[in-house]
C-alpha positions as a Markdown table, in Angstrom:
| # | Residue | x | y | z |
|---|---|---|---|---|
| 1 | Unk | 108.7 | 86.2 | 81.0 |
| 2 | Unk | 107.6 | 88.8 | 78.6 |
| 3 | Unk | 110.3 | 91.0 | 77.1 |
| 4 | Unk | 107.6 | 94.1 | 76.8 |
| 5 | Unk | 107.0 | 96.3 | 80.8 |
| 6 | Unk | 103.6 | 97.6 | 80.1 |
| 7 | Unk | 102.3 | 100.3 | 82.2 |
| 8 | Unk | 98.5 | 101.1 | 82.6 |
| 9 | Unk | 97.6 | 104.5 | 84.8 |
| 10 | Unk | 94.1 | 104.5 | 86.7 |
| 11 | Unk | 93.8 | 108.1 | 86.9 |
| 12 | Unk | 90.4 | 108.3 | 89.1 |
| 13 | Unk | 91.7 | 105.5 | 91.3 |
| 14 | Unk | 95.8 | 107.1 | 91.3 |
| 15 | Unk | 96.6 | 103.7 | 90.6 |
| 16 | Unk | 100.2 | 102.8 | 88.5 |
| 17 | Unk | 100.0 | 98.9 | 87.4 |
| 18 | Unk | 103.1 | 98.0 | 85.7 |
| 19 | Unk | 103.2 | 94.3 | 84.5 |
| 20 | Unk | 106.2 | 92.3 | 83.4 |
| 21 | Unk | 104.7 | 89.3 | 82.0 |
| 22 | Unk | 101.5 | 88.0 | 80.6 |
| 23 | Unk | 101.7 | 85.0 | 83.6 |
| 24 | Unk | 98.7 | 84.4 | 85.6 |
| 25 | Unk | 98.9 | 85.6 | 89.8 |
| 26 | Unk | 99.6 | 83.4 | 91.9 |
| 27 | Unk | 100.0 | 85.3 | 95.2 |
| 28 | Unk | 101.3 | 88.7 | 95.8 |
| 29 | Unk | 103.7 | 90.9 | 98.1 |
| 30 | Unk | 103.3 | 93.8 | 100.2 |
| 31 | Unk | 106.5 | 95.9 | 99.7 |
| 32 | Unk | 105.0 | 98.9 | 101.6 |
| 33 | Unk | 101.2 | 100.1 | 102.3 |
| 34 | Unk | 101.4 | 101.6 | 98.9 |
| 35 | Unk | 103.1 | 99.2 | 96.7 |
| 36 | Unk | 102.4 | 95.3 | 96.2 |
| 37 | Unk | 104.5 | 92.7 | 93.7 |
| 38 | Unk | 102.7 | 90.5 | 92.2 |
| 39 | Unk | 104.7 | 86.8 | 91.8 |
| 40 | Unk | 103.7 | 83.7 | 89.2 |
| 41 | Unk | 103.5 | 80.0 | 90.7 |
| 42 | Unk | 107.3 | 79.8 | 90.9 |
| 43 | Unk | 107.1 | 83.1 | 93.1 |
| 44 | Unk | 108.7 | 85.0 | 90.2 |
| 45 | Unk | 107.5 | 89.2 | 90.3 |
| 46 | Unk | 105.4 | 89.0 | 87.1 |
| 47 | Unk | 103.7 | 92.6 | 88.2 |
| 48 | Unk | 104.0 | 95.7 | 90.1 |
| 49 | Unk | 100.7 | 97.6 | 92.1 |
| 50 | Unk | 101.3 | 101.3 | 93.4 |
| 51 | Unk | 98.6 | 102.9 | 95.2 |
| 52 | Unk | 98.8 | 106.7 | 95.2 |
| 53 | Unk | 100.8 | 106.9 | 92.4 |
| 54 | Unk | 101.3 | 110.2 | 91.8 |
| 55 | Unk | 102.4 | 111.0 | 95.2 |
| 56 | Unk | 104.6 | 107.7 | 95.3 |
| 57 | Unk | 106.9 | 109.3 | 91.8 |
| 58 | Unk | 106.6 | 112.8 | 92.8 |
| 59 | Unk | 108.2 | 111.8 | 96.2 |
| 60 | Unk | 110.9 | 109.4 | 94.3 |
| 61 | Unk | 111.8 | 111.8 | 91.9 |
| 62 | Unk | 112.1 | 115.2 | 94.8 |
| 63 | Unk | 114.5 | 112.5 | 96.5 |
| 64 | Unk | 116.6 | 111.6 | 93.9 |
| 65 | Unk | 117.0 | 115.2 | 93.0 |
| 66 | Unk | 117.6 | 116.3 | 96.6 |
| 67 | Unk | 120.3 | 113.5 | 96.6 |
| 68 | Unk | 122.0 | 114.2 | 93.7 |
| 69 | Unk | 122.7 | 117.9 | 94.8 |
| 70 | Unk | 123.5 | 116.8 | 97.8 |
| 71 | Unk | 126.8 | 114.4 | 96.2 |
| 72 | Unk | 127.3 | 117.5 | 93.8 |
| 73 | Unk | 128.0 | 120.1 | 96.8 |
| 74 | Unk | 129.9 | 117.7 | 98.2 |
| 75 | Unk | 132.2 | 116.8 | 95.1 |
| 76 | Unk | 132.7 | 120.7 | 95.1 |
């Protein structure tokens, strides 16, 4: 496996294509309708599809934001 992620944004199509090695596809994964894990021969994830991109990290990050405030009132 490659030691370099390399991202690609497809800005008209909102697509975020992040691939972990340079290994040919053998067969991919549907995590959700939005994101698909692509795996090599040995059914390793070489790659990483996410449709709707922008909406997919601008909902992860509101979450993880909402979440940490949540622990922080609590810690209070």
């Amino acid at each position: 496996m490659s030691d370099k992620t390399k991202m690609t944004y497809f800005e008209t199509e909102d697509i975020l294509h992040i691939l972990l090695s340079e290994e040919d596809e053998a067969g991919s994964v549907e995590l959700s309708p939005n994101i698909t894990v692509e795996l090599n021969e040995n059914g390793d994830m070489i790659g990483v599809e996410i449709l709707k991109a922008s909406e997919f990290l601008k909902n992860t990050v509101l979450e993880s934001v909402q979440a940490k405030i949540i622990l922080e009132k609590k810690a209070a």
